[in-house]
N, C-alpha and C positions, 0 to 999 in steps of 0.2 A: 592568611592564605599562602606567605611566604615560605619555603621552608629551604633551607640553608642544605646544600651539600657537605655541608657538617656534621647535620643532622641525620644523616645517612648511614649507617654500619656497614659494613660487609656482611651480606646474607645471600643466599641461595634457598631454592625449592629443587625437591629432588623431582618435580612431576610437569606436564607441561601440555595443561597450559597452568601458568601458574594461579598460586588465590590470591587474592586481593586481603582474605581477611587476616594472612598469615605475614602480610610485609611492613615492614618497622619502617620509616613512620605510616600509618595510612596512608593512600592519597586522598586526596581533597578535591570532592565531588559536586558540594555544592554549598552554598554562602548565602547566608542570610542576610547580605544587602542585594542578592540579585530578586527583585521583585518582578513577575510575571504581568502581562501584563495585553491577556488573549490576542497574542502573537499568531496561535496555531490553536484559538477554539474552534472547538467541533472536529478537528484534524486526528486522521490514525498515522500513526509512525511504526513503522519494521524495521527495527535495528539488529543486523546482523554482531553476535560479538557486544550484546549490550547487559550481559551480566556486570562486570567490572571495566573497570579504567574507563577510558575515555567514552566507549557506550554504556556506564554507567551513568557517568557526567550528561550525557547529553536527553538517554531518558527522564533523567528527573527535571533537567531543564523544560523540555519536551513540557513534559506535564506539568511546570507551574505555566508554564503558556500556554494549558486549555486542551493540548494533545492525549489521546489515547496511546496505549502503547503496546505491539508488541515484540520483544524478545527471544533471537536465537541466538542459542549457543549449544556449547559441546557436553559437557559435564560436570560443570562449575559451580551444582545445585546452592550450593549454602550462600554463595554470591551473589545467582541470581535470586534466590529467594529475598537477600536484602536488598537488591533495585528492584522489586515487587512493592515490599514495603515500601522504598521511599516513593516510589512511583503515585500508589493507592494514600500517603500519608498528603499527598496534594490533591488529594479528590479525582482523581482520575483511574481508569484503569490499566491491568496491565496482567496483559497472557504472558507464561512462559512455555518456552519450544525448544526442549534439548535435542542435540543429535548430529551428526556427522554432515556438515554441509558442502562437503566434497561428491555427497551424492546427489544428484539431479532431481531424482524424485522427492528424496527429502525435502529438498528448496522448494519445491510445486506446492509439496502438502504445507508447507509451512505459509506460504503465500494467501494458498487456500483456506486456512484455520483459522486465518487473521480475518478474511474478509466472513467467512462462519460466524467468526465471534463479532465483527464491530459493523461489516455491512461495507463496509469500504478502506480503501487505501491510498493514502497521500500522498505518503511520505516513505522513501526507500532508503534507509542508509547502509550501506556496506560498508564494514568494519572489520569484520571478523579476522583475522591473520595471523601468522606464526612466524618467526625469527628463530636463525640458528647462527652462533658467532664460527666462522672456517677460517682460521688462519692458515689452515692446509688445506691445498686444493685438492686433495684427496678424498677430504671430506663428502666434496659436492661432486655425489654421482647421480647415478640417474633414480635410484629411491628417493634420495633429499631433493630433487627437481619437481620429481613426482609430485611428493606429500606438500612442499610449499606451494608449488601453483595451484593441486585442488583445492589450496585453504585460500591462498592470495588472491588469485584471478579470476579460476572457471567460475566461482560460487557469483562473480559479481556476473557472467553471464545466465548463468541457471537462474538467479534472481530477478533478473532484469526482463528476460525472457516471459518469465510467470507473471510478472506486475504490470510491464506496456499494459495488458489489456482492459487492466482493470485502475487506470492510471487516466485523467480526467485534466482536464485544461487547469493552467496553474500547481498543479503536482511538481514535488521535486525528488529527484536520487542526487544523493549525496554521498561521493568514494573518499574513504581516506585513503590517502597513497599518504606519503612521505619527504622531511626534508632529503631525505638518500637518493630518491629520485630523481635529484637536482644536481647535488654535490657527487653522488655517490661515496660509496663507504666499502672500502678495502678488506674489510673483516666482516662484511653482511653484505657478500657479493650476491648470493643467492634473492635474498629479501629483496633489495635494491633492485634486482631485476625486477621481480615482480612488482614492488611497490611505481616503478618505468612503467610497465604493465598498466598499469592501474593508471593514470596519468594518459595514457594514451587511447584510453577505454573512454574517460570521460570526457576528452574533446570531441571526440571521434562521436560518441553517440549522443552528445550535445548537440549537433550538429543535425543527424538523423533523427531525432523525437522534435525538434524545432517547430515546424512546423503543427503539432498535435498540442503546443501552449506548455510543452512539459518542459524543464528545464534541470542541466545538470552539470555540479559543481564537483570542486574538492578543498580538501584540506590536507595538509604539507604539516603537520606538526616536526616540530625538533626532538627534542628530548624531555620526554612526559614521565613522570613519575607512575609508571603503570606496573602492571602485573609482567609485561615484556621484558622488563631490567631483570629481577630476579629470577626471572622464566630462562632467559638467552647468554646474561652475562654472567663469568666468571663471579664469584664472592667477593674477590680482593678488586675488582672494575667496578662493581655498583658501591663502593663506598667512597662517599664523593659525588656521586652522577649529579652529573651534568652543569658543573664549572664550566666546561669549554668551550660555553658560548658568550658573547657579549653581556648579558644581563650575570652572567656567573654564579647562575641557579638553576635547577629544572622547573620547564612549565608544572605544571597541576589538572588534571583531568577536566575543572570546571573552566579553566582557562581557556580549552580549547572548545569546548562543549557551546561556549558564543556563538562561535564561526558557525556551528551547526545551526543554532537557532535563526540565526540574520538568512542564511545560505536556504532553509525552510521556510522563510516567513516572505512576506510582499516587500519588505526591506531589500530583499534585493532581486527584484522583481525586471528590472535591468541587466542583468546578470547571468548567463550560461559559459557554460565552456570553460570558465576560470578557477583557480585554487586562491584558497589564503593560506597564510603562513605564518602560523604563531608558532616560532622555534626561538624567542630569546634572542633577537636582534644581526641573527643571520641574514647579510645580505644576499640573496641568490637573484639569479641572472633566469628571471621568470619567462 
């Protein structure tokens, strides 16, 4: 499951959002000592952003713990078509829903299409987002604002918005925001906003669904071996990725993909308003 930043090359993808099936080494989604173990039977999951990387990882988890699944994304077809299959190859199922989730209505119809196809919905995770690295603040004008917050932020309100209603006592939404959130990051000043954003989205509205049994987390990942390295960084920066934390490795998509399953399931049923943080032994001042 380990994979050495040595094992890393220098690469790049000319397109963005990146694939997953084109980066040297894969990442690593799922492991055959994680045994399922109807954590989340009978459960539908909507994972925004769960063609690759980390809503890959947590799809297929999803579904060895008994969860249905549905999947949006943007245009990542041959990715999603492989978390389909791994999804379906656990006995479960699993829709996919490509398209622009910058637009409002889209999110409605996609909300809608899930509860069409399965009859109901449990589980909401927001993931979906984009990174741009600006060592020049010139970069970040007001298109780059633009386009990152309708990826980053609005879509977790246009989602959220469509799901309350159809969102049942015990239900969870689950935001990935960021270890950048915390520490912040000089060179993904933009991102880090938003990923702040998103952090302050899920205390805030932890708080307001309380009362309705519904409860909402996050997760603060560090540096994952995702489709975002090759997608944001430089060629000659993702070789090597991600030494620079204490464990002096990058996490792995299944790694973080736990958090999701404990953060969804009665395990932690105690539990609203807060993030974990699997980033490789970074301390942050939570």
């Amino acid at each position: 499951m380990v994979i050495s930043p040595n094992q890393i090359p220098a690469q790049s993808q000319d397109r963005q959002p990146a694939l997953e099936s084109e980066m040297t080494p894969s990442p690593i989604y799922d492991r055959d000592s994680y045994k399922g173990s109807d954590k989340l039977k009978g459960k539908v999951a909507l994972i925004t952003g769960g063609d690759s990387g980390i809503g890959r990882a947590v799809a297929v988890l999803y579904a060895k713990e008994g969860a249905d699944v549905a999947i949006s994304y943007l245009d990542e077809h041959e990715d999603a078509e492989k978390t389909k299959t791994e999804v379906e190859a656990q006995g479960q199922k699993c829709i996919l829903l490509p398209g622009d989730i910058s637009n409002e209505q889209f999110c409605q119809e996609v909300v809608q299409k899930t509860l069409d196809t399965f009859g109901q919905l449990d589980i909401l995770v927001s993931n979906a987002a984009e990174q741009y690295m600006e060592p020049d603040w010139d970069e970040i004008d007001a298109a780059r604002l633009g386009s990152i917050f309708s990826t980053n932020v609005f879509p977790m309100f246009y989602f959220t918005k469509a799901a309350l209603p159809h969102l049942k006592e015990g239900s969870s939404i689950i935001i990935t925001t960021s270890i950048n959130a915390y520490k912040g990051n000089a060179s993904l000043l933009s991102y880090s906003t938003t990923k702040g954003a998103n952090l302050a989205f899920l205390r805030s509205l932890s708080q307001r669904v309380l009362e309705k049994g519904i409860r909402v987390n996050g997760v603060a990942p560090g540096p994952i071996w995702t489709p975002f390295i090759p997608d944001a960084m430089p060629a000659d920066m993702v070789k090597g990725f991600g030494k620079q934390v204490p464990m002096k490795r990058p996490g792995q998509p299944v790694e973080v993909a736990t958090c999701f399953v404990f953060l969804a399931s009665e395990d932690s049923s105690y539990m609203t308003g807060q993030v974990l943080h699997p980033n490789g032994g970074v301390v942050l001042n939570a």
